[in-house]
C-alpha positions as a LaTeX table, in Angstrom:
\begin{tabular}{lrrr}
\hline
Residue & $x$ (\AA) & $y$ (\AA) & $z$ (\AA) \\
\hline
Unk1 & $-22.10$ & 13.05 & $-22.69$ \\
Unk2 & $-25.03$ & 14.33 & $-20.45$ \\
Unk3 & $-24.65$ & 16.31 & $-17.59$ \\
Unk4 & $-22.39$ & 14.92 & $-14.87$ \\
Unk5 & $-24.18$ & 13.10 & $-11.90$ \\
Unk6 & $-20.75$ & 12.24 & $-10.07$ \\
Unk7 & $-16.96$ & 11.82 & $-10.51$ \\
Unk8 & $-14.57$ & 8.83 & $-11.47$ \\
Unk9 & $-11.11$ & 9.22 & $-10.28$ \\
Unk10 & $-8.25$ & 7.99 & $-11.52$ \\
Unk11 & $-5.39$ & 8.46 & $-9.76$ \\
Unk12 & $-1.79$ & 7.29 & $-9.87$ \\
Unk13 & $-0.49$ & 5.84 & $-6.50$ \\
Unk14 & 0.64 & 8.62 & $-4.33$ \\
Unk15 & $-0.31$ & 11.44 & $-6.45$ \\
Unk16 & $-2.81$ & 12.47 & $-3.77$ \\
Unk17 & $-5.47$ & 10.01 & $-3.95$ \\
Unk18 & $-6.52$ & 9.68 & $-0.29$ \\
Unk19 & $-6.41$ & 13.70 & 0.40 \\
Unk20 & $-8.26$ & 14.60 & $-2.89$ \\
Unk21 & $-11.01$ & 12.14 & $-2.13$ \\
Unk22 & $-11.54$ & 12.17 & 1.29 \\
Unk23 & $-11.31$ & 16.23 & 0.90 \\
Unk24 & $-14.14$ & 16.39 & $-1.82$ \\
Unk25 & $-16.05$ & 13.84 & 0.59 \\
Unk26 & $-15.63$ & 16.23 & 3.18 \\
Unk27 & $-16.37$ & 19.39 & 0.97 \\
Unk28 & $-19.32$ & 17.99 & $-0.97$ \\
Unk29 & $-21.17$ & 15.80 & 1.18 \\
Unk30 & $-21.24$ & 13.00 & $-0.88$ \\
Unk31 & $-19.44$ & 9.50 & 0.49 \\
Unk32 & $-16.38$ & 8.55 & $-2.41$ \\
Unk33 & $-16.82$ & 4.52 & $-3.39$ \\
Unk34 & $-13.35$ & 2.89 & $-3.77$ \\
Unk35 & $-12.77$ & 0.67 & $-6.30$ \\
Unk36 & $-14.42$ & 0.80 & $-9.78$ \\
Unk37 & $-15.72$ & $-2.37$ & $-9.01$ \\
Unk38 & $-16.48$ & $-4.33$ & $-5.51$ \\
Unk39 & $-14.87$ & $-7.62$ & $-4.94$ \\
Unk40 & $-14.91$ & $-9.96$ & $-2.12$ \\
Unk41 & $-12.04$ & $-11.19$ & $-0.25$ \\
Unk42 & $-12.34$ & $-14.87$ & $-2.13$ \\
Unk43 & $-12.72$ & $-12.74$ & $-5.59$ \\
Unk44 & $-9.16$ & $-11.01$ & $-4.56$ \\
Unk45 & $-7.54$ & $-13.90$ & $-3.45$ \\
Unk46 & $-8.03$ & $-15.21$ & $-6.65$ \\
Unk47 & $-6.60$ & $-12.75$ & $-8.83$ \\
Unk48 & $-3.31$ & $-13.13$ & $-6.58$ \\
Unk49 & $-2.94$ & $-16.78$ & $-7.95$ \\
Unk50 & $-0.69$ & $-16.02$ & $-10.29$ \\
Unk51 & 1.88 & $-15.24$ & $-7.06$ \\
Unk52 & 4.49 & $-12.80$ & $-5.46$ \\
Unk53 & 7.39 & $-11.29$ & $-7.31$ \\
Unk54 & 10.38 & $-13.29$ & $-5.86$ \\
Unk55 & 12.14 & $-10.43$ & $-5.14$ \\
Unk56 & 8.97 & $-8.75$ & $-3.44$ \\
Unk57 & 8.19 & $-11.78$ & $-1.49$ \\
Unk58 & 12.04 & $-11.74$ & 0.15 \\
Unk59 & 11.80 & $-8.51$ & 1.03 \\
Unk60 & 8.17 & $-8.15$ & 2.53 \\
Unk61 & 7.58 & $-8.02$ & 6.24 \\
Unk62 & 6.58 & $-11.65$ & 7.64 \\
Unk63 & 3.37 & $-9.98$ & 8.66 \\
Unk64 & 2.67 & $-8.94$ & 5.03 \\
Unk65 & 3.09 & $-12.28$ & 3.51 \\
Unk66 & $-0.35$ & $-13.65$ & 4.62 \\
Unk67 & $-2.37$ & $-12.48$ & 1.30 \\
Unk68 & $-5.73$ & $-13.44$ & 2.93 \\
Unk69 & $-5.20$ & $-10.74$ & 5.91 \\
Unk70 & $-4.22$ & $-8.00$ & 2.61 \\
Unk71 & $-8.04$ & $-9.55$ & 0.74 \\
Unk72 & $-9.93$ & $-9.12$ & 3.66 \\
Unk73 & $-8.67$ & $-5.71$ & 4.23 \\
Unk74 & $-9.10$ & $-4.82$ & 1.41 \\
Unk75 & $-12.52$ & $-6.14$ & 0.14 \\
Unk76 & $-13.68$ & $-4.03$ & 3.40 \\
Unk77 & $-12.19$ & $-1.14$ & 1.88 \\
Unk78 & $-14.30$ & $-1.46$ & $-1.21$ \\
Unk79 & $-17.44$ & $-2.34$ & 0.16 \\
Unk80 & $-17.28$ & 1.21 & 2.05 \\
Unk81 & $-20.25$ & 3.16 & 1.54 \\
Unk82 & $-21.32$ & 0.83 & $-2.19$ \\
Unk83 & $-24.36$ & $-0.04$ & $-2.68$ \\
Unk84 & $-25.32$ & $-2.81$ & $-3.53$ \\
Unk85 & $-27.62$ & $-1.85$ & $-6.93$ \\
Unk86 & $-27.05$ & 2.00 & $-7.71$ \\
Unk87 & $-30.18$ & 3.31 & $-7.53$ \\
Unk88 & $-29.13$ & 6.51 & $-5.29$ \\
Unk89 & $-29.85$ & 9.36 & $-7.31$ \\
Unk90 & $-27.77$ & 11.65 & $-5.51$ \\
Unk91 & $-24.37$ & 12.39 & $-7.48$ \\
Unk92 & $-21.73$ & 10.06 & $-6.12$ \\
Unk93 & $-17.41$ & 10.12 & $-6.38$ \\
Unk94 & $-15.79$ & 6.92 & $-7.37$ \\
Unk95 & $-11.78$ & 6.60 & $-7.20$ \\
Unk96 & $-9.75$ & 4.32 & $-8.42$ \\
Unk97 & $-5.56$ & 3.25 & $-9.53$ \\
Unk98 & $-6.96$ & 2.36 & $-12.81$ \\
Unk99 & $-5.29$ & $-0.81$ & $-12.30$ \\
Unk100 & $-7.01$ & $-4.44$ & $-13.15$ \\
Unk101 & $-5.65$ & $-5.22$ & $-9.70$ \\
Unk102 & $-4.28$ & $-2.81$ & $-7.01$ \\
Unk103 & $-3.18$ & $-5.94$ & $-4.77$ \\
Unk104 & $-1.27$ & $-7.49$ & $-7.79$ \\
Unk105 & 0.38 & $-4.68$ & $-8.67$ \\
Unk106 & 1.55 & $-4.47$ & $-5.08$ \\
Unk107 & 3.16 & $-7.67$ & $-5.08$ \\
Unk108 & 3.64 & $-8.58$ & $-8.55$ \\
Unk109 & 3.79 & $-5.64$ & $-11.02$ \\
Unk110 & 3.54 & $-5.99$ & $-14.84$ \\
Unk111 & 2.77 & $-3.55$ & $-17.56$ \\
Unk112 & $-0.58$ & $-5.86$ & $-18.14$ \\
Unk113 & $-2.66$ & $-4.69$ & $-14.96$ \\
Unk114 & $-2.84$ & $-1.50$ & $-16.48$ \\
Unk115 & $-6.58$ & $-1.07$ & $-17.18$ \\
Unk116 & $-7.60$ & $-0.14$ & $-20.33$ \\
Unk117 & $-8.30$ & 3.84 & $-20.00$ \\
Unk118 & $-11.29$ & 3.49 & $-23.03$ \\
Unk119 & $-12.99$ & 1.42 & $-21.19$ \\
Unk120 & $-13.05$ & 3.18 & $-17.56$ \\
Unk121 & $-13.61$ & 6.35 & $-19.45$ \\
Unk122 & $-16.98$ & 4.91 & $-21.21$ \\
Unk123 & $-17.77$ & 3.29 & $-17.88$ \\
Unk124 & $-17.98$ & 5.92 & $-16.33$ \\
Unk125 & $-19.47$ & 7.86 & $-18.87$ \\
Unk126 & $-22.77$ & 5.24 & $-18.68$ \\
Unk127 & $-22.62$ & 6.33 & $-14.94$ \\
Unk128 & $-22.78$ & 9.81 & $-16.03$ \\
Unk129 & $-19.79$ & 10.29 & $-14.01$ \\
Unk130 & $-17.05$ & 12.92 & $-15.12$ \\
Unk131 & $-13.78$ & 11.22 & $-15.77$ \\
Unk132 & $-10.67$ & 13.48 & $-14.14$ \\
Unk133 & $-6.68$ & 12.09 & $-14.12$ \\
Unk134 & $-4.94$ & 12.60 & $-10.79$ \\
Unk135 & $-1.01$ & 12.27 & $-12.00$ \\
Unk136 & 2.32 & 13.12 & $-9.99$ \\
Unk137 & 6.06 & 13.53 & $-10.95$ \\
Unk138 & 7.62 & 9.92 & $-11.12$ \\
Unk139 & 10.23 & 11.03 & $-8.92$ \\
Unk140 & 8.01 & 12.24 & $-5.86$ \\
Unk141 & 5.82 & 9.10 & $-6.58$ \\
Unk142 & 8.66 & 6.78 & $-6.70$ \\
Unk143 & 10.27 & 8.42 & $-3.40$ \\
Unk144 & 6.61 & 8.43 & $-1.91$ \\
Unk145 & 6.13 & 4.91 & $-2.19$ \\
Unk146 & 9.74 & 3.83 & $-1.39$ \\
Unk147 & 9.34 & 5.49 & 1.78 \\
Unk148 & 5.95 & 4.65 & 2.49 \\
Unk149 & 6.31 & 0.76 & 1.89 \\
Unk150 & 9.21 & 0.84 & 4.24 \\
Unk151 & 7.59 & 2.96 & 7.03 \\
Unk152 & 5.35 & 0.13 & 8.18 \\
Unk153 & 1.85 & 2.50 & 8.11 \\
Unk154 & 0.55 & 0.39 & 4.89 \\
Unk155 & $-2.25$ & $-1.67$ & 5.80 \\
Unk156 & $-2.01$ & $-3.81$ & 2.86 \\
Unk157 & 2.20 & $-4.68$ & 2.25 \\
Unk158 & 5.41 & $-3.63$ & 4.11 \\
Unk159 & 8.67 & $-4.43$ & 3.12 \\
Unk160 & 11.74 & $-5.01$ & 5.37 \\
Unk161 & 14.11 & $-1.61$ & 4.30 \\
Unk162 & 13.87 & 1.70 & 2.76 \\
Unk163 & 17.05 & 0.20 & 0.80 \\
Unk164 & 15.29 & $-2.59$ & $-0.21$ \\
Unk165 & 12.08 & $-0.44$ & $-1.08$ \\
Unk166 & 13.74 & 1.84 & $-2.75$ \\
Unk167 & 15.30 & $-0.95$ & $-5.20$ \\
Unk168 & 11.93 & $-2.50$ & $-6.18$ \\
Unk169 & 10.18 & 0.57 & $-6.84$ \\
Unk170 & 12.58 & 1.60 & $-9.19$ \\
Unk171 & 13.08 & $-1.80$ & $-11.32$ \\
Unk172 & 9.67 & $-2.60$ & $-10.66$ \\
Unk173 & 6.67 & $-0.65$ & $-10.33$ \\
Unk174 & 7.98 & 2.70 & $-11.80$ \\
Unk175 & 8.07 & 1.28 & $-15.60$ \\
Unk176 & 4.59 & 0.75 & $-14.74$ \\
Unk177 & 3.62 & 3.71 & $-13.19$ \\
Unk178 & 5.79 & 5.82 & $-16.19$ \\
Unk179 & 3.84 & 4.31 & $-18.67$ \\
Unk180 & 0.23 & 4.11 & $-16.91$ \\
Unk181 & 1.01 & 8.02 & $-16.35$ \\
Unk182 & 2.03 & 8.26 & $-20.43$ \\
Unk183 & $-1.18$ & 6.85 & $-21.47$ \\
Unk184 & $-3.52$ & 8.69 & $-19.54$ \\
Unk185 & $-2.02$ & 11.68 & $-20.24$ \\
Unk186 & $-2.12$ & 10.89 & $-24.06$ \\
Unk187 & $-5.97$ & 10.03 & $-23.87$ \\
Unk188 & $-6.80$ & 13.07 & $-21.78$ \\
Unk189 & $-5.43$ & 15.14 & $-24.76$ \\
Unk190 & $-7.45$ & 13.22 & $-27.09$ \\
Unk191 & $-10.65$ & 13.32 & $-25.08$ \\
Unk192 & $-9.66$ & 16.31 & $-23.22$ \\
Unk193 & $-9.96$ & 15.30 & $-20.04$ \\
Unk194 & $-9.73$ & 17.15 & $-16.67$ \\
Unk195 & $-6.25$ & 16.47 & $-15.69$ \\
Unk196 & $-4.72$ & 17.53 & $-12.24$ \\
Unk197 & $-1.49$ & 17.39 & $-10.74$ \\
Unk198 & $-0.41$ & 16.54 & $-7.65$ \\
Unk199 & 1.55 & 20.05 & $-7.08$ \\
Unk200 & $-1.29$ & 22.28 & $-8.62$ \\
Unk201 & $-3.50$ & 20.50 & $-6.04$ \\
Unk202 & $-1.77$ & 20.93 & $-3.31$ \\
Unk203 & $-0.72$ & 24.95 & $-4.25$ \\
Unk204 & $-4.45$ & 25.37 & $-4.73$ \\
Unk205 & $-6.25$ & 22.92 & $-3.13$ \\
Unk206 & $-9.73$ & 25.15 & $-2.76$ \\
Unk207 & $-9.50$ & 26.03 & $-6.40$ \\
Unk208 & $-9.34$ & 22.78 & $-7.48$ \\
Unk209 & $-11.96$ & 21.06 & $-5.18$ \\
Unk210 & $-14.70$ & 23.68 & $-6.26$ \\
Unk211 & $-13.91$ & 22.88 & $-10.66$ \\
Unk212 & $-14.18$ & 19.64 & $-9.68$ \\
Unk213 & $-16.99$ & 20.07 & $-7.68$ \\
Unk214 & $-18.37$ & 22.24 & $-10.39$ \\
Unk215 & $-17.31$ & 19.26 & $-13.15$ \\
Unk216 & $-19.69$ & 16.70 & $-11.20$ \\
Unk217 & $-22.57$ & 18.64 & $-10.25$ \\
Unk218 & $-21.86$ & 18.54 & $-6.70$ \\
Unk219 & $-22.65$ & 20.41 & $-3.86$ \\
Unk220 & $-19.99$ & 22.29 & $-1.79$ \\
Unk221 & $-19.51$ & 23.77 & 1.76 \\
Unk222 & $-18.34$ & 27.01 & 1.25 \\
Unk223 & $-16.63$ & 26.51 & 4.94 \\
Unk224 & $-15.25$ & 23.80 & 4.51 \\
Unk225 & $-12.57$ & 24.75 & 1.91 \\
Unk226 & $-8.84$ & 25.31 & 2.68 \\
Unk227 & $-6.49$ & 27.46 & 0.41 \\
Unk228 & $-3.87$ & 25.87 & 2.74 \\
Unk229 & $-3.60$ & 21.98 & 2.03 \\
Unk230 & $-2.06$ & 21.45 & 5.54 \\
Unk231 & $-5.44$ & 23.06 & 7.03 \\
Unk232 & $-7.19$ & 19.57 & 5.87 \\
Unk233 & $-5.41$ & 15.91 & 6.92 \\
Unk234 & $-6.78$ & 13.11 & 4.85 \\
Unk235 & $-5.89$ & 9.29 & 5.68 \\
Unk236 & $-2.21$ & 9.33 & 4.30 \\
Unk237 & $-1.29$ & 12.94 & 3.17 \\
Unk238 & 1.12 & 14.43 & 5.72 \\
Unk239 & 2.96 & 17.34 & 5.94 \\
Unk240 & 7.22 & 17.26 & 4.68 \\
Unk241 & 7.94 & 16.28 & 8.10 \\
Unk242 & 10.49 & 13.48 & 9.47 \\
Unk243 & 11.00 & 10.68 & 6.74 \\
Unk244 & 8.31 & 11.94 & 4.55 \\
Unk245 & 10.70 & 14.85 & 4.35 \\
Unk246 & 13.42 & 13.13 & 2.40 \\
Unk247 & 14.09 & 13.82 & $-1.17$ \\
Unk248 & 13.95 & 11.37 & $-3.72$ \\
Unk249 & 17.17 & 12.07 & $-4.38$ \\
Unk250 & 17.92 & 10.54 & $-0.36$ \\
Unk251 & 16.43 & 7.89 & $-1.07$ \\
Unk252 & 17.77 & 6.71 & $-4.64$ \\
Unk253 & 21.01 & 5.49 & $-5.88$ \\
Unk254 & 22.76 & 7.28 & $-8.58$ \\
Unk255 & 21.93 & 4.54 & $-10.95$ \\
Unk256 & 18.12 & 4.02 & $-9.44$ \\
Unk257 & 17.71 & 7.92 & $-9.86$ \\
Unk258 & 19.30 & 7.41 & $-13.77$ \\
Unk259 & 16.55 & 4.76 & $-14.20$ \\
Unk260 & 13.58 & 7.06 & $-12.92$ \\
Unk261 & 15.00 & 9.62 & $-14.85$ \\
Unk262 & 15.32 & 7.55 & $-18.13$ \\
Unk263 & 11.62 & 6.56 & $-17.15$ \\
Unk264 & 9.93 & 9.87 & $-16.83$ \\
Unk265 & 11.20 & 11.16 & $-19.94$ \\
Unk266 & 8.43 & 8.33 & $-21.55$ \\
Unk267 & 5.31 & 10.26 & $-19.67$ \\
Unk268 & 5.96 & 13.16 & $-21.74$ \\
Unk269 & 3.00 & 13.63 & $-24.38$ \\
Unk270 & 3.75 & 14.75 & $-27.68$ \\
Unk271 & 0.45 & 16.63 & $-28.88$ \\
\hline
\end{tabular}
């Protein structure tokens, strides 16, 4: 491909999506676009037509059920900073779940909303945007978004109990999540990717920020890097403190942590 204008990221859910983009935003100048594409809140409320999850639907708070108040919110999120033709020729950051729907994989998950990584890859690629894999253990992803889906700070869907959190991540979204992570970590090999892990970020978060930086062809404030990833607080990273200090281990059964465990043996890559 020719040189790099940009980045697309793909990141699993909780992996570190908010505080690697918001932190290369902040390092680099350059606004990150969510979404790989923009949709309106009547485009998203479409795609939900196919429903809730039963199970999902009795266990969400009241407040979360109203799916036009989760598409508004939403379709404001990915109209932030887009333009509407791309004709800035400044280098830009896009991020994404790789998903075909976020919002349906919130309250419906299936195998089948995982995007198609060929296609985001060459995508991007006509963007001249450098594709890089943001991936976390399935346990710490699984006990991130148990937690966080019961603590009420998700703009988008809350659910009643950490118990009952807990349960539907593990029957539900990990198999997706396991296998979305297998995939991408299989094409990355093939196309040899830049692939980062959540722990490697956050151990090195300056490192990281500048080969990415470096990747993309963009700029970077020297001052504004952080070898600490505490020194920089994006949107939803927070430090092991109070509930987000309890182990996945806390949070799961025995037979939900035999699941995830069953799972995560599928994301390894054989070369």
């Amino acid at each position: 491909m020719s040189q790099s204008r940009g980045l697309c990221l793909i990141a699993i859910p909780k992996s570190g999506t908010m505080f690697l983009s918001r932190y290369l935003e902040r390092v680099t100048g350059r606004p990150v676009v969510f979404g790989l594409d923009q949709q309106s809140a009547h485009q998203l409320a479409r795609e939900l037509d196919s429903g809730w999850h039963p199970a999902i639907r009795a266990a969400a708070d009241p407040g979360s059920l109203r799916t036009n108040i989760m598409c508004q919110r939403f379709a404001q999120m990915l109209a932030r900073h887009r333009q509407s033709k791309e004709t800035d020729d400044q280098p830009r950051i896009l991020s994404d779940h790789g998903y075909h729907s976020f919002l349906q994989f919130l309250i419906n998950p299936s195998l089948g909303q995982i995007r198609d990584p060929a296609s985001i890859i060459g995508s991007a690629s006509e963007r001249q945007l450098a594709t890089v894999f943001l991936h976390r253990s399935l346990s710490d992803v699984a006990n991130s978004l148990a937690l966080f889906l019961a603590s009420r700070k998700s703009f988008l869907l809350s659910l009643n109990s950490a118990r009952e959190a807990a349960a539907l991540v593990a029957e539900l979204r990990a198999p997706v999540i396991a296998a979305q992570t297998s995939l991408w970590l299989k094409v990355a090999a093939q196309q040899r990717l830049t692939v980062v892990s959540y722990a490697a970020l956050v151990a090195e978060p300056a490192r990281w920020i500048r080969e990415l930086a470096q990747l993309g062809n963009l700029p970077v404030d020297q001052q504004r890097l952080h070898d600490d990833a505490n020194a920089y607080r994006s949107w939803t990273y927070r430090r092991q403190t109070g509930m987000s200090a309890t182990t996945w281990r806390q949070t799961f059964t025995s037979e939900q942590q035999a699941v995830l465990g069953s799972l995560a043996a599928t994301e390894k890559v054989t070369a």
